[in-house]
N, C-alpha and C positions, 0 to 999 in steps of 0.2 A: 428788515429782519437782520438782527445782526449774525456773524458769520457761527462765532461758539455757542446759535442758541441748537441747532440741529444736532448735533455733537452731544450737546447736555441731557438732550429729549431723549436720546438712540443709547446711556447711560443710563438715563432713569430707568428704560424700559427693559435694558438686558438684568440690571440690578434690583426689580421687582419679579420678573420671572425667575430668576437664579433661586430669588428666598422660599418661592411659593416649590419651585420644586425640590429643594432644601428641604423642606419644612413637610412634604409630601412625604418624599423619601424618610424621614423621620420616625412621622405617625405610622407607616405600615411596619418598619424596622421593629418599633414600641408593640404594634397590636402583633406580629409573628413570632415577637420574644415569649411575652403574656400567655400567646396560645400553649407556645411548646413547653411552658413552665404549670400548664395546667392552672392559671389563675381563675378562679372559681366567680370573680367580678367576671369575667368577660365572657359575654353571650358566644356562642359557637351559631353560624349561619346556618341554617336546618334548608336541607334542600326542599324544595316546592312542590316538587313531586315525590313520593314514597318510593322505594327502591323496591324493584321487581326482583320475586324468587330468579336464583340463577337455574332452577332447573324446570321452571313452570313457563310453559310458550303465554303470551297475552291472549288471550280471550278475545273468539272469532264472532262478529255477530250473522246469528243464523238468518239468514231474508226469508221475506214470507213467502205465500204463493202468490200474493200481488204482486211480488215483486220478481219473481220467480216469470211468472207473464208478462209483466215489462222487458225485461230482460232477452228473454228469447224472442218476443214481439223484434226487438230493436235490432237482436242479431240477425233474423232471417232478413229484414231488412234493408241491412249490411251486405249480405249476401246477394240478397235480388241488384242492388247497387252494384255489387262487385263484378255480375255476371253483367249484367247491362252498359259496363261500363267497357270491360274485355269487348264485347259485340259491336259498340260502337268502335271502338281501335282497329278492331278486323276490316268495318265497314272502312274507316277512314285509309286505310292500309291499300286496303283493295282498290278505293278511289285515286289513291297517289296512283299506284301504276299503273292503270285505266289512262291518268295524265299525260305520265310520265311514255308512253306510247302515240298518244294522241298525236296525228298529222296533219298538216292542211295541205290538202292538195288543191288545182283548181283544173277541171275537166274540162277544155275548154273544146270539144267536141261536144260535147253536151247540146242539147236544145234549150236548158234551162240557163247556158252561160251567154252573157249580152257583157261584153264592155261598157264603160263607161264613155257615154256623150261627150263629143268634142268638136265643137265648133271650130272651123278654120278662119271665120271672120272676126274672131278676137287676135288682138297684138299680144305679141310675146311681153309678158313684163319680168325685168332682170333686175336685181337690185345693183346691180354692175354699175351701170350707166348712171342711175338714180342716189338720189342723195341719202337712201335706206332708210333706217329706223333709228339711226342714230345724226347729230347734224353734221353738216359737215367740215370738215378739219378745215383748223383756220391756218393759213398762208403765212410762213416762216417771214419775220420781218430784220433786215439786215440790220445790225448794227454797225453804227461808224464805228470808221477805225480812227484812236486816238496812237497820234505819234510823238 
């Protein structure tokens, strides 16, 4: 590829957006002159929707009594929700600091407390001594000395 073709391409392309927005700016300068001049050729855009009196509210649609019982069905609903929902919180409230009190003691008076079993004829094992769970370190090796 030679080096002036990027350079040519990155020209062409500033030099065909420039025209088309040229050529935009133009036509609307042309169609806003036209309008203000009341040119009787030129269609005027009609908005889409009809324009609402300024002193008349929109028009409310009345709901039935179907709907009317949907409605309040769905709110008491709501409510049963809302309130079951508060009781549960209270409940959980209540359980935290039930928790949050909770103690372990170990009575050891007790008749029901027995220690745990311990044989004296098992060997103590230490990982000390033992080569553990991991293997074991290997032995630093001297290197010569160069003089």
């Amino acid at each position: 590829m030679n080096a002036s073709t990027i350079p040519a391409l990155c020209c062409c392309a500033l030099t065909a957006m420039s025209t088309a927005g040229i050529s935009h700016w133009c036509s609307v300068r042309q169609f806003t002159a036209s309008i203000e001049a009341g040119n009787p050729g030129v269609t005027h855009p009609q908005p889409a929707v009809a324009p609402i009196a300024a002193n008349s509210a929109p028009p409310t649609p009345t709901p039935t009594t179907e709907q009317k019982k949907f409605y309040e069905a769905l709110i008491a609903k709501m409510d049963g929700l809302q309130t079951q929902n508060r009781d549960l919180l209270d409940q959980l409230a209540e359980t935290n600091r039930d928790l949050m009190k909770l103690e372990f003691r170990v009575d050891t008076h007790s008749e029901s407390f027995r220690p745990m079993p311990v044989t004296e004829d098992r060997p103590f094992t230490s990982n000390v001594d033992g080569a553990g769970v991991l293997p074991p370190r290997a032995q630093p090796v001297a290197l010569p000395m160069h003089q």
